[in-house]
LOKETOR-433569 format. One record per atom (N, C-alpha, C): residue number from 1; atom name; x, y negated, z negated; chain. Coordinates in steps of 0.1 Angstrom, whole numbers, plus 5000, padded with zeros to 4 digits. Layout:
<sites>
    i  at  east  north    up  ch
  NUM  CA     X      Y     Z   A
...
</sites>
This chain:
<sites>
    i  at  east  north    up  ch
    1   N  4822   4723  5081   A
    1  CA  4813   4735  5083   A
    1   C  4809   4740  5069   A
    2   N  4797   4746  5062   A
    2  CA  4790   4749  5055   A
    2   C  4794   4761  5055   A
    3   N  4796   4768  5040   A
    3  CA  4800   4780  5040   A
    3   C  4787   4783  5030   A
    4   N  4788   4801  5029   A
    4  CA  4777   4806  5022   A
    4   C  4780   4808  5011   A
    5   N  4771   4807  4998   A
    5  CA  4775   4815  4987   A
    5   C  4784   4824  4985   A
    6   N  4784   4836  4995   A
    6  CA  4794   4849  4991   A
    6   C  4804   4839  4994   A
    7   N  4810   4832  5003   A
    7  CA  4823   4828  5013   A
    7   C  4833   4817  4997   A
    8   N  4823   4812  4995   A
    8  CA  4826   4799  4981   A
    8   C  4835   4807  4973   A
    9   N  4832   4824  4972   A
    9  CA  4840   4827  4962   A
    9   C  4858   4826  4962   A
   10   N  4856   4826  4980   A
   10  CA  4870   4827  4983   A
   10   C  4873   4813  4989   A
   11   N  4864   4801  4981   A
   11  CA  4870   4788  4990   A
   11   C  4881   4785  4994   A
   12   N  4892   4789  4980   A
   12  CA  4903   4782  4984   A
   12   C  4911   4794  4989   A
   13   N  4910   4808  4992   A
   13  CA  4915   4812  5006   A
   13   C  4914   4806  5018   A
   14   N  4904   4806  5019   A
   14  CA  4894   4802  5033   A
   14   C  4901   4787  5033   A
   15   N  4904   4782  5026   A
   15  CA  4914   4764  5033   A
   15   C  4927   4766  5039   A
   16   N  4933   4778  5030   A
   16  CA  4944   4778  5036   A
   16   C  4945   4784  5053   A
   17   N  4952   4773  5060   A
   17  CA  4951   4775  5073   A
   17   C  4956   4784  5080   A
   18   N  4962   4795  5072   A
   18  CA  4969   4810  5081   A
   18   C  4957   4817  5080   A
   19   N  4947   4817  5069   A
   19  CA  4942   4825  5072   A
   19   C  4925   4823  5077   A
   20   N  4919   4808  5074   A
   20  CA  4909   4801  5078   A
   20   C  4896   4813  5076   A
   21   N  4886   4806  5077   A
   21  CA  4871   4812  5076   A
   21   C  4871   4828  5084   A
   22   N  4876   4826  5100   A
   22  CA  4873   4836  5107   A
   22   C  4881   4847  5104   A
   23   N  4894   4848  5095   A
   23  CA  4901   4856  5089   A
   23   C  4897   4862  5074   A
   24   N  4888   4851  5067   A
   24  CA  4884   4859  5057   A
   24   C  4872   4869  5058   A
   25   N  4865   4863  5066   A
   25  CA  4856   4873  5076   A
   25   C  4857   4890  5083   A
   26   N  4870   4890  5086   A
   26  CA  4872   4902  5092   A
   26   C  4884   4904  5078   A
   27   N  4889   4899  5072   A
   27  CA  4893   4907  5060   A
   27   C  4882   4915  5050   A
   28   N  4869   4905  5048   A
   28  CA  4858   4910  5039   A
   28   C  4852   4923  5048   A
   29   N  4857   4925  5054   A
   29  CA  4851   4937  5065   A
   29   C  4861   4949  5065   A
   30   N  4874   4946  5055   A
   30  CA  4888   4959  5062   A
   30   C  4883   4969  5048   A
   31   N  4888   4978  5052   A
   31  CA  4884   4991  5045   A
   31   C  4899   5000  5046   A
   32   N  4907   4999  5031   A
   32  CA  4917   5005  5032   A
   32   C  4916   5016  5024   A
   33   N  4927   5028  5023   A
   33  CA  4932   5036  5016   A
   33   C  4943   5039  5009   A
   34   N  4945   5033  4998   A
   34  CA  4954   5035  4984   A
   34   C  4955   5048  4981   A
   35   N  4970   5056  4987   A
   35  CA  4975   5068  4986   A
   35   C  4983   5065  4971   A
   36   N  4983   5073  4958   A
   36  CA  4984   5072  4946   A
   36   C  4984   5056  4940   A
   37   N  4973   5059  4931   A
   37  CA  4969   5047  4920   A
   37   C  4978   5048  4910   A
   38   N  4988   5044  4908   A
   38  CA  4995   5043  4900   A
   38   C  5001   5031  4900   A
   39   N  5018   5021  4899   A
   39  CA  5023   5008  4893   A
   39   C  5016   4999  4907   A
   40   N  5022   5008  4921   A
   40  CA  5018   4997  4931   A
   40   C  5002   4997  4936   A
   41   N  5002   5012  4935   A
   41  CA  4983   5011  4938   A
   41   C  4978   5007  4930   A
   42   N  4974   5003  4920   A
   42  CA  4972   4995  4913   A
   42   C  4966   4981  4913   A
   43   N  4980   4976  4914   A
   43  CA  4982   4964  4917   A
   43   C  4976   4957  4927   A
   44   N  4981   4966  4942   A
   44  CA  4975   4963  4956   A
   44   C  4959   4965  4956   A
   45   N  4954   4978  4949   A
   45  CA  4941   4976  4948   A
   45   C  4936   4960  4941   A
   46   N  4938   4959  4932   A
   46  CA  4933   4950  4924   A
   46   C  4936   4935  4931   A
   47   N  4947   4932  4940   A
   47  CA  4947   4919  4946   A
   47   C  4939   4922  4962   A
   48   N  4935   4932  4965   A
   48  CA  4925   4934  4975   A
   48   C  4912   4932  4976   A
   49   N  4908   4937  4959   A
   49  CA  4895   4934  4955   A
   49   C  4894   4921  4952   A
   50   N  4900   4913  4945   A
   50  CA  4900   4902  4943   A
   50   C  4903   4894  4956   A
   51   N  4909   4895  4964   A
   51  CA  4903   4891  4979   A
   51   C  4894   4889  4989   A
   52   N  4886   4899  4985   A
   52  CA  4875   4905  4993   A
   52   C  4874   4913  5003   A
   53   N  4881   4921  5002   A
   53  CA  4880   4934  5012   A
   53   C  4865   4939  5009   A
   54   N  4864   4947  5020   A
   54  CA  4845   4956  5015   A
   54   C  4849   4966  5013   A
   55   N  4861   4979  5012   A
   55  CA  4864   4989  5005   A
   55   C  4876   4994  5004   A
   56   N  4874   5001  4992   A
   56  CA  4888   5013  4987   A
   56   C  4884   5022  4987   A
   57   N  4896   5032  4991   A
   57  CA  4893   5048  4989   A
   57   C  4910   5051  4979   A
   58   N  4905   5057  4968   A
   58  CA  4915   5056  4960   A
   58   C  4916   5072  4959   A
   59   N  4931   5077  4965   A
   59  CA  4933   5088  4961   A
   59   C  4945   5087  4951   A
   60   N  4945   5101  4938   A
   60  CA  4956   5101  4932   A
   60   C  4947   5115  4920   A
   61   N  4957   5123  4917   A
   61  CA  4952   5136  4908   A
   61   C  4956   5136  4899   A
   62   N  4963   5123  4893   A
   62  CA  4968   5121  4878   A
   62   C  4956   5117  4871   A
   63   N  4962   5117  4854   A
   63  CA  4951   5114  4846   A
   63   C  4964   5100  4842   A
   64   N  4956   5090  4831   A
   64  CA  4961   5081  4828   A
   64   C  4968   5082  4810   A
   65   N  4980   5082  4814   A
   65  CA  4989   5080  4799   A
   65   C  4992   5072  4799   A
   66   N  4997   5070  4783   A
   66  CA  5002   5062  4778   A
   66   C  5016   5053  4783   A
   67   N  5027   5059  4797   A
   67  CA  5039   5057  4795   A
   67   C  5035   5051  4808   A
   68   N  5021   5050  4813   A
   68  CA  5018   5046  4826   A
   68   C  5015   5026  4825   A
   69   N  5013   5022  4816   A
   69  CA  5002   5012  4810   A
   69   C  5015   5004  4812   A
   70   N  5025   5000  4811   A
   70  CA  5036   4992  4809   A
   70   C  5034   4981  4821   A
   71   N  5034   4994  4833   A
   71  CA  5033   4988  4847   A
   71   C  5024   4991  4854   A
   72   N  5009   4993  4855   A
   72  CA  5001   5002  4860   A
   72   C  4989   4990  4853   A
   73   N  4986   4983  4865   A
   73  CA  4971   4975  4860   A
   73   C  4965   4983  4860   A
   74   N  4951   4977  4857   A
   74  CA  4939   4986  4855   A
   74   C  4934   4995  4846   A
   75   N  4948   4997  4838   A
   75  CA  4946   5007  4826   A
   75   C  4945   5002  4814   A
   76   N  4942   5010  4806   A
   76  CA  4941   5003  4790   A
   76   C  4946   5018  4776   A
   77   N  4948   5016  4769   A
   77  CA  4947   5026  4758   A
   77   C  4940   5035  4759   A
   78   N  4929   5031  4754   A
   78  CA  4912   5038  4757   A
   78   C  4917   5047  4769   A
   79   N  4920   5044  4780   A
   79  CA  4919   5054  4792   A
   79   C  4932   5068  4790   A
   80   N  4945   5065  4783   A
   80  CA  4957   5071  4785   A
   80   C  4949   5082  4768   A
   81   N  4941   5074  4760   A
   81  CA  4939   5083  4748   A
   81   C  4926   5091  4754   A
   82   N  4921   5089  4765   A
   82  CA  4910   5097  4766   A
   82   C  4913   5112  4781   A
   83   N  4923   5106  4784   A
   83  CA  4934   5111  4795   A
   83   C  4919   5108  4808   A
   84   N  4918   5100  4812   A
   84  CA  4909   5099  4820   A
   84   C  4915   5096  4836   A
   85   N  4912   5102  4847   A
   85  CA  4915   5103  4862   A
   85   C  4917   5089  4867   A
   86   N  4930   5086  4872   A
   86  CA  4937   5076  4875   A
   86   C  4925   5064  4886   A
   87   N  4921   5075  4896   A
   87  CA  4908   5068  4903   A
   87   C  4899   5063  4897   A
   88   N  4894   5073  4885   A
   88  CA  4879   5069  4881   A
   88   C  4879   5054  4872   A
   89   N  4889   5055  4866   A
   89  CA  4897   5045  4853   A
   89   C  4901   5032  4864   A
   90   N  4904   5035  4877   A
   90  CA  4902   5022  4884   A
   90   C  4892   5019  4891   A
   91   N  4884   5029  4895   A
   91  CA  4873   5025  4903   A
   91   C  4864   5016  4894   A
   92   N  4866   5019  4883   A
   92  CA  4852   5012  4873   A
   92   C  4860   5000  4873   A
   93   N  4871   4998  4872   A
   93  CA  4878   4982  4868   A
   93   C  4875   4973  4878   A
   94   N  4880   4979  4890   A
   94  CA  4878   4969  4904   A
   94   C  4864   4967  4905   A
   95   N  4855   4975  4904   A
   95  CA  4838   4974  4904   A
   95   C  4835   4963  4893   A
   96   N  4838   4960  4884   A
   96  CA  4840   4945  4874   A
   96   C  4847   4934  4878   A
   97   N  4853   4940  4884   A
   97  CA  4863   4926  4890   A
   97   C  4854   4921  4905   A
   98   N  4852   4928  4911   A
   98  CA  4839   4926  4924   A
   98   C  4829   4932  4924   A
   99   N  4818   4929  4925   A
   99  CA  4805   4939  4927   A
   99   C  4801   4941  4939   A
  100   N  4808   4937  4944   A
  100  CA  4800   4941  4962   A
  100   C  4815   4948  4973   A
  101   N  4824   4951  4963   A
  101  CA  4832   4959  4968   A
  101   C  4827   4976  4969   A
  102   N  4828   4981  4975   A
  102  CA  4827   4997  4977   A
  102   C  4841   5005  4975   A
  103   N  4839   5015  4968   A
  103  CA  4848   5016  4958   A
  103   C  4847   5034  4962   A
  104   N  4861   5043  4965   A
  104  CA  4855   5059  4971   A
  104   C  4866   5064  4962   A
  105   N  4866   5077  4953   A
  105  CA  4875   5082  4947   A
  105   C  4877   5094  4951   A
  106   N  4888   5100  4951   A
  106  CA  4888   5112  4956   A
  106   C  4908   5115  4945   A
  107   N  4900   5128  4937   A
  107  CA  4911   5129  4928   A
  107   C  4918   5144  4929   A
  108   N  4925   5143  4940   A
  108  CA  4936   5150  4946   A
  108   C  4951   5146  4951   A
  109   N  4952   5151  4955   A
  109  CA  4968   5144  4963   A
  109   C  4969   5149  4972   A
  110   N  4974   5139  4983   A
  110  CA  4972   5132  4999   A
  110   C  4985   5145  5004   A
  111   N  4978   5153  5015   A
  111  CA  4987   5165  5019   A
  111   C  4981   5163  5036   A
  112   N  4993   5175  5044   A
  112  CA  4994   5174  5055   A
  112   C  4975   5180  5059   A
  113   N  4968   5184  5052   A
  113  CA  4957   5190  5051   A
  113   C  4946   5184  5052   A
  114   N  4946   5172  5047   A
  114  CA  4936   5160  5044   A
  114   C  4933   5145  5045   A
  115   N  4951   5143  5055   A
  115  CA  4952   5136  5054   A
  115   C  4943   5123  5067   A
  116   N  4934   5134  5076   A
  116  CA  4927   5131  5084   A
  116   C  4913   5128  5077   A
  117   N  4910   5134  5069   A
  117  CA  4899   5131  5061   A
  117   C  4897   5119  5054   A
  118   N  4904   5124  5048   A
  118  CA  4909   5106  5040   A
  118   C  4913   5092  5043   A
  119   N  4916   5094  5058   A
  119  CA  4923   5084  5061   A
  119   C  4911   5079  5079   A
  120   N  4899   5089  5072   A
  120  CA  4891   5090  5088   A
  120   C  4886   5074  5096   A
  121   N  4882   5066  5086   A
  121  CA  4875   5058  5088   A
  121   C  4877   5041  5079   A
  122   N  4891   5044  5078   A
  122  CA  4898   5027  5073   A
  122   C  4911   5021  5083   A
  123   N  4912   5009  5081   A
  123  CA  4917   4999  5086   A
  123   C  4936   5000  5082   A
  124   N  4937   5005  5072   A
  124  CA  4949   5004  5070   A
  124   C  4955   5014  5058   A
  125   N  4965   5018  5056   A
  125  CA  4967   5026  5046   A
  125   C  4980   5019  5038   A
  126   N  4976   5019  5021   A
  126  CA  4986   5017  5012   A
  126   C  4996   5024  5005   A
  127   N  5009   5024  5011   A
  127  CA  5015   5039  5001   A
  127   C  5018   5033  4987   A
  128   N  5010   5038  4974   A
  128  CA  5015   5041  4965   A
  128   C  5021   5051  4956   A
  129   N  5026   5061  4966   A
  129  CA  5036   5069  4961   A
  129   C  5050   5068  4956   A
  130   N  5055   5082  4950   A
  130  CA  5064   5083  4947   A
  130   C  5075   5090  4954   A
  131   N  5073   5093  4966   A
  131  CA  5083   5103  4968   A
  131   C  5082   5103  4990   A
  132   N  5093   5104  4991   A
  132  CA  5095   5104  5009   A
  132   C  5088   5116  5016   A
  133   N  5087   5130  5012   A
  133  CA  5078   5139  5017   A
  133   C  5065   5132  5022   A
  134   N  5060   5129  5014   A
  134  CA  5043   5121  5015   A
  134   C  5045   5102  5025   A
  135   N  5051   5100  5026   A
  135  CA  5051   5085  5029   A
  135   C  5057   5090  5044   A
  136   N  5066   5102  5046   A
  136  CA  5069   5104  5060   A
  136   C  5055   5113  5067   A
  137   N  5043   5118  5058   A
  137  CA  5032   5121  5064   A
  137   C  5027   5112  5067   A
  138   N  5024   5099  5060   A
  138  CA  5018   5086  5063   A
  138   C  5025   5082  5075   A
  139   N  5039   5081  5080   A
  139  CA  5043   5076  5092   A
  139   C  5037   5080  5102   A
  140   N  5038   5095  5098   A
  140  CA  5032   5106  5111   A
  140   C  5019   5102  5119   A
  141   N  5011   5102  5102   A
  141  CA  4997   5100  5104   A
  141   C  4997   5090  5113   A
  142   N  5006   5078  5109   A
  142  CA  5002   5062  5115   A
  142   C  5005   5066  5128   A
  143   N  5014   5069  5132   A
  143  CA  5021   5065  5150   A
  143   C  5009   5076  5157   A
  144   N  5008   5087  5149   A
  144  CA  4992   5094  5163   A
  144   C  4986   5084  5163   A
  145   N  4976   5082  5154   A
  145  CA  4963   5075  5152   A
  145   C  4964   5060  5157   A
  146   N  4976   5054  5152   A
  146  CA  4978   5041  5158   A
  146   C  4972   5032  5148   A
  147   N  4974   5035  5134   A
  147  CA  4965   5034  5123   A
  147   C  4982   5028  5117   A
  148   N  4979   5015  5111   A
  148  CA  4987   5005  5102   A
  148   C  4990   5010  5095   A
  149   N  5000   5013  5086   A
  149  CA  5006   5016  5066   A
  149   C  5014   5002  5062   A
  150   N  5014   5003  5052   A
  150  CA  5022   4996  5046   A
  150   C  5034   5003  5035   A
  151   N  5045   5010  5038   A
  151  CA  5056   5015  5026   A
  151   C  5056   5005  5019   A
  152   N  5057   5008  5007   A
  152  CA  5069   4999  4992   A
  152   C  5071   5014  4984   A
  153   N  5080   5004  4977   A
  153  CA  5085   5014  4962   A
  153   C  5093   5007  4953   A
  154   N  5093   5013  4944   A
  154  CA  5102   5005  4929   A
  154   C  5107   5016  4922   A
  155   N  5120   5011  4919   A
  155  CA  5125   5024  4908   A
  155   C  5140   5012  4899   A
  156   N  5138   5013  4888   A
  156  CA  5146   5006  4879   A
  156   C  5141   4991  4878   A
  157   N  5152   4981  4886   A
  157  CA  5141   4968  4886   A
  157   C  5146   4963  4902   A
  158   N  5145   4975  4912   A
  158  CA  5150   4975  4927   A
  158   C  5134   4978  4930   A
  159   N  5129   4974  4945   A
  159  CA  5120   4975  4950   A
  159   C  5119   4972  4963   A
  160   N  5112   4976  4971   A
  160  CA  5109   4974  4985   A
  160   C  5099   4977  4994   A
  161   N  5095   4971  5005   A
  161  CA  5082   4968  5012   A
  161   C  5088   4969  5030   A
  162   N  5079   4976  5034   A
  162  CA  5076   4975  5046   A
  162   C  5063   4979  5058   A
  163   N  5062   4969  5066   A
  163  CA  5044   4971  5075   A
  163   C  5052   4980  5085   A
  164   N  5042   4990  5090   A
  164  CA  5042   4996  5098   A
  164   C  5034   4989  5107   A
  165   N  5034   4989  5116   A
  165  CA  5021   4982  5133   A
  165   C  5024   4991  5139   A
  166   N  5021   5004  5145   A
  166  CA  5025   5007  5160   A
  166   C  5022   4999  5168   A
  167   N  5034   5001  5175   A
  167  CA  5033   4994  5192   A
  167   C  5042   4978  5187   A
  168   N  5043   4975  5175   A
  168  CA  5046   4962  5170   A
  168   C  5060   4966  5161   A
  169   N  5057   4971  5154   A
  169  CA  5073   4973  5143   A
  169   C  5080   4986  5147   A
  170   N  5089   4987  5141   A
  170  CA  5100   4997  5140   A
  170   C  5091   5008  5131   A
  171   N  5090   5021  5132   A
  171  CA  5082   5030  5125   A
  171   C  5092   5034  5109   A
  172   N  5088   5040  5098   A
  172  CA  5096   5040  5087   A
  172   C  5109   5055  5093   A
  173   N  5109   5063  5103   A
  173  CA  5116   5072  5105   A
  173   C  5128   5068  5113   A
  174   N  5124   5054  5118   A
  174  CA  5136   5046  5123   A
  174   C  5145   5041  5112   A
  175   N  5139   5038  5107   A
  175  CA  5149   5032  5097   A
  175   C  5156   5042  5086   A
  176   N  5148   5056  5082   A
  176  CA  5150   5064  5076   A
  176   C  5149   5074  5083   A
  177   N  5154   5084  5088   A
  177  CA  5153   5098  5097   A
  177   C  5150   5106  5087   A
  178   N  5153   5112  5076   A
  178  CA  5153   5124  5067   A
  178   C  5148   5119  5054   A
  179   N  5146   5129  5046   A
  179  CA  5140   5118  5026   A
  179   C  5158   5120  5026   A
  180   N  5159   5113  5018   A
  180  CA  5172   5112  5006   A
  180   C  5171   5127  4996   A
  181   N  5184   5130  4997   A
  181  CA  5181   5138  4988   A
  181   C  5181   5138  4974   A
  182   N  5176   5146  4970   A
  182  CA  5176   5145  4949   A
  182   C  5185   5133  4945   A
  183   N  5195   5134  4945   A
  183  CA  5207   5131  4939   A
  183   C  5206   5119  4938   A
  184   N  5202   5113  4958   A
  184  CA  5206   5100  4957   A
  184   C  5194   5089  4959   A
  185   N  5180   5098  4952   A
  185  CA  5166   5094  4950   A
  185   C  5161   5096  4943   A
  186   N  5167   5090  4933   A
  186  CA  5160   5088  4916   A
  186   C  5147   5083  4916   A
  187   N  5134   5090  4907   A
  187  CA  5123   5084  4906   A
  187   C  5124   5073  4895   A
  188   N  5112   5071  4894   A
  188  CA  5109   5064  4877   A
  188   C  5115   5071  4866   A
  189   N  5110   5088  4868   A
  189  CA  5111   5097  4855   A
  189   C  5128   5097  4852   A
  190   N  5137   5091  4861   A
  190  CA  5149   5094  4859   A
  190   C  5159   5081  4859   A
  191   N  5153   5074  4868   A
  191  CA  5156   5057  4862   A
  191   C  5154   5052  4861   A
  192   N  5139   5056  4854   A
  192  CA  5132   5044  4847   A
  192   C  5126   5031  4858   A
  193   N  5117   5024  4851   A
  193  CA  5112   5014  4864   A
  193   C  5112   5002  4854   A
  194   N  5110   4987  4858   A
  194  CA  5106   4975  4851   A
  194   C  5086   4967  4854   A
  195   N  5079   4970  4846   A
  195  CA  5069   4967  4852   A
  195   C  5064   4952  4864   A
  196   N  5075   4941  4860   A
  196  CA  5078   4932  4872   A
  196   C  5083   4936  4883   A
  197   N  5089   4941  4883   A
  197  CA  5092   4947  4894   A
  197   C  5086   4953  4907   A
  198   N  5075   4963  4894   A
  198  CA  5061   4969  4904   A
  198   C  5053   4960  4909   A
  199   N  5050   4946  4901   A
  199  CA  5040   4938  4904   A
  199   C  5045   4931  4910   A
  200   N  5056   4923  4913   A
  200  CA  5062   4918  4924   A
  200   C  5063   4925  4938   A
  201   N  5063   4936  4939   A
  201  CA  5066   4942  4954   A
  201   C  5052   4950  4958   A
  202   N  5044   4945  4947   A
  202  CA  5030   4950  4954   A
  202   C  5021   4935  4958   A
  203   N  5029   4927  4950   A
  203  CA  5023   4916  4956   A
  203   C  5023   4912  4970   A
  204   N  5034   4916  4974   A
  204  CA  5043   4917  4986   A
  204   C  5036   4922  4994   A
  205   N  5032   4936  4995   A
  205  CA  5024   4947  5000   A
  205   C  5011   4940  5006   A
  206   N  5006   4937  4993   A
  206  CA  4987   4931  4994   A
  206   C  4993   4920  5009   A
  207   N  4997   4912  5001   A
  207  CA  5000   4897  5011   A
  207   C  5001   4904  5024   A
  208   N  5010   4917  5029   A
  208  CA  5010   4919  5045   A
  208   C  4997   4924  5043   A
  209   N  4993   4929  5039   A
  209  CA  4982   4940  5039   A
  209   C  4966   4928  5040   A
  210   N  4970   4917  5034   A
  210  CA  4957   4907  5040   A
  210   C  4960   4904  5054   A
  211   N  4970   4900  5057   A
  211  CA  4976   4896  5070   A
  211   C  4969   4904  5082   A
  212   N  4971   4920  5080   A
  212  CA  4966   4929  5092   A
  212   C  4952   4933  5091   A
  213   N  4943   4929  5081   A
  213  CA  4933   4936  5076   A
  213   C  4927   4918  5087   A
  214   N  4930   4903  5078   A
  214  CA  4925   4894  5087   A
  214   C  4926   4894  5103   A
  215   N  4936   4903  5110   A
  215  CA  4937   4902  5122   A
  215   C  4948   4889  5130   A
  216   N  4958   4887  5113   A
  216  CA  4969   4879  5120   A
  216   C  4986   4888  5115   A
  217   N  4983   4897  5126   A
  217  CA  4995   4904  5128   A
  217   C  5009   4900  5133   A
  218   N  5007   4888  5143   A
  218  CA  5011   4883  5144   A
  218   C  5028   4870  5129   A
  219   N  5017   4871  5118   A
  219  CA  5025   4869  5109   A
  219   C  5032   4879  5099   A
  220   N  5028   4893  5105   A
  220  CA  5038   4902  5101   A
  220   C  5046   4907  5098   A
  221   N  5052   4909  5085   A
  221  CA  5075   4909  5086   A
  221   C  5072   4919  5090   A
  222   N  5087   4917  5097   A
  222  CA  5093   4926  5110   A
  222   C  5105   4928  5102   A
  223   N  5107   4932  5089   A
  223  CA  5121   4936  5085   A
  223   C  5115   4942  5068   A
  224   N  5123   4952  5066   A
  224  CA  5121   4954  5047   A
  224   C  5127   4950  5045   A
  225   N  5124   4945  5034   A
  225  CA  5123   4933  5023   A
  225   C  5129   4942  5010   A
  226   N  5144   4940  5005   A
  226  CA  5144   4948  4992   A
  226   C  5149   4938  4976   A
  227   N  5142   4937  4972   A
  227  CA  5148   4930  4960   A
  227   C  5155   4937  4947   A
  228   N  5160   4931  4944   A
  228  CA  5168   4935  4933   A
  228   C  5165   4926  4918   A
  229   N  5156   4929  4917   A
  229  CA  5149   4911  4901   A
  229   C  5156   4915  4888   A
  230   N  5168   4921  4889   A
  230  CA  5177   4922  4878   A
  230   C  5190   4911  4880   A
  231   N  5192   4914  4895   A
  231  CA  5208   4912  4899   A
  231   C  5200   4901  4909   A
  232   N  5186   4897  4908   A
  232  CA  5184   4879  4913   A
  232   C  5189   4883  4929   A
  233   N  5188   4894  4938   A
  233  CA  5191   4892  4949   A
  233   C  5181   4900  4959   A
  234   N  5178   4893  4973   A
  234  CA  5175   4896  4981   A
  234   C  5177   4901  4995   A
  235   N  5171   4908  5001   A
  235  CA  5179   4921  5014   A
  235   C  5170   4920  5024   A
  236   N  5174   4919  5037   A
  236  CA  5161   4921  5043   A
  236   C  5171   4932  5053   A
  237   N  5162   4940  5060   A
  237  CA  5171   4945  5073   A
  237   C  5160   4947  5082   A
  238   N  5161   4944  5092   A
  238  CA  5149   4941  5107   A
  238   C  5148   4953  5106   A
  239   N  5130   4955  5113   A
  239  CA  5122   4966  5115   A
  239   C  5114   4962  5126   A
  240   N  5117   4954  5133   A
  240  CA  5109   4946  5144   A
  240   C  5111   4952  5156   A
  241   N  5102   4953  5165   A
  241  CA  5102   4964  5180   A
  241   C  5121   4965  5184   A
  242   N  5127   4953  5180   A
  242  CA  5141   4958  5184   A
  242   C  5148   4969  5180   A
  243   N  5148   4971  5166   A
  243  CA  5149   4982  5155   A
  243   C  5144   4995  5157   A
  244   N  5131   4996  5166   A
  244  CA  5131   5011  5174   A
  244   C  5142   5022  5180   A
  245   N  5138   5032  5170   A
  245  CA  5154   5038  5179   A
  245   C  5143   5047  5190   A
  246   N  5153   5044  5198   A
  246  CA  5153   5051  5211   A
  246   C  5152   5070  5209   A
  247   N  5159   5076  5202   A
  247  CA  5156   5088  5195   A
  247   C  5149   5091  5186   A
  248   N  5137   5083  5175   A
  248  CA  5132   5081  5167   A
  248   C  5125   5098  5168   A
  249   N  5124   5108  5157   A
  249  CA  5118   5116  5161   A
  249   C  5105   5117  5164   A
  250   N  5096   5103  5156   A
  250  CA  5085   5103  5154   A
  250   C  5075   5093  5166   A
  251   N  5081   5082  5166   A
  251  CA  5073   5071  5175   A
  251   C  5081   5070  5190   A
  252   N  5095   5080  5188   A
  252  CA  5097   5078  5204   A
  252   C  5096   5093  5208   A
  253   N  5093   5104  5200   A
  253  CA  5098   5115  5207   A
  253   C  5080   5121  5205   A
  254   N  5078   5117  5196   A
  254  CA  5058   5123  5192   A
  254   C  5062   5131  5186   A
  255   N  5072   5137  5176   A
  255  CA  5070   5151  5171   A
  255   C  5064   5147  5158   A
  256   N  5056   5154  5154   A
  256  CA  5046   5149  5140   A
  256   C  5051   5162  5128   A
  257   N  5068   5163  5126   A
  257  CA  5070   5174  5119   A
  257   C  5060   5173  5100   A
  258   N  5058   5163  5100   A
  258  CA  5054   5159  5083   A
  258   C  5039   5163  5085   A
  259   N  5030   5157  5098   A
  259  CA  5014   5160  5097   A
  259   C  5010   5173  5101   A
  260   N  5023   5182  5112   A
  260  CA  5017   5194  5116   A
  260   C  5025   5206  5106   A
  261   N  5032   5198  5095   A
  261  CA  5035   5209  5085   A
  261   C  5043   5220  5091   A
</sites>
């Protein structure tokens, strides 16, 4: 079968047989939302665009420094010495790297307030955040709406990944009920991160994140994935419809304490 000009770019996706023609097709059509551009948004933007997705909506209300560039594609010098807005500094990158990608910035931070707005009219959402407050609004958001996320995170040179599906996975409130507190939820600013690290577990991210966007959900992990690329070891622990708790406050009981604030 004869493919078009646009399709050639992604030939050698399009062979590989998980995801075939008819999958790059409804991927070139998914329209996601990258909640903070920073080490993993980034990243996941940039292996999306280079995929072929038809859009991003990049939220995040940072500007770009210098101590961000280590692990944070898309940035350069120029951007951290001119302190330029973490969206705009990527929206122009990925618009070079694809031209026919659509590209939406919005330079705020993702709250129980907007999170309908922002999230009104895409296929899937990317958490690149830092912190469980905001990623337990993203769960919320997901189990109403019935609208896909993908969790990761990295801190030191530990990291981890997990797809939300309603109706298909274990929601992130099952597996986690409450945030961790301070003590025992160190960010970056406090222990530091490795920038392999970031790029490894967003690679991770993208890869589910082509998976649901093509419409083979079906190859879905059904468990987070946590690595450790210091100490060479890997973790998985199921998140698959078994893993549903039965009291879950969120996907079994509907209470939407994070979106109704």
């Amino acid at each position: 079968m004869s493919i078009s000009p646009e399709q050639s770019r992604y030939h050698r996706q399009i062979k590989f047989a998980g995801l075939g023609q008819a999958g790059q097709k409804r991927l070139g059509q998914g329209k996601v939302l990258v909640v903070g551009v920073g080490g993993l948004g980034t990243w996941s933007a940039e292996l999306l665009a280079r995929a072929g997705v038809a859009f991003l909506r990049l939220v995040d209300s940072d500007k770009v420094d210098l101590s961000n560039i280590h692990r944070q594609s898309l940035f350069d010098e120029a951007h951290a010495t001119a302190g330029t807005h973490k969206v705009l500094a990527a929206a122009e990158r990925l618009n070079q790297i694809n031209g026919r990608l659509s590209v939406e910035t919005a330079v705020e931070r993702l709250e129980a307030r907007n999170v309908a707005a922002l999230a009104r009219d895409v296929d899937l959402i990317l958490d690149g955040t830092d912190n469980f407050q905001t990623r337990f609004l993203l769960n919320d958001y997901s189990i109403k709406t019935n609208l896909p996320w993908i969790f990761a995170g990295a801190v030191g040179a530990e990291a981890q990944v997990m797809p939300v599906v309603p109706g298909q996975t274990a929601c992130l409130r099952c597996l986690i009920d409450e945030p961790p507190p301070p003590c025992v939820d160190p960010n970056c600013q406090v222990a530091g991160v490795l920038g392999p690290a970031v790029a490894a577990i967003a690679s991770i991210q993208a890869m589910e994140a082509i998976k649901i966007l093509a419409g083979k959900t079906q190859a879905v992990a059904t468990h987070i994935l946590k690595l450790d690329l210091w100490a060479n070891t890997i973790q998985t622990v199921a998140s698959g419809p078994t893993a549903r708790r039965q009291n879950c406050p969120c996907c079994s009981a509907k209470k939407f304490e994070y979106l109704d604030g």
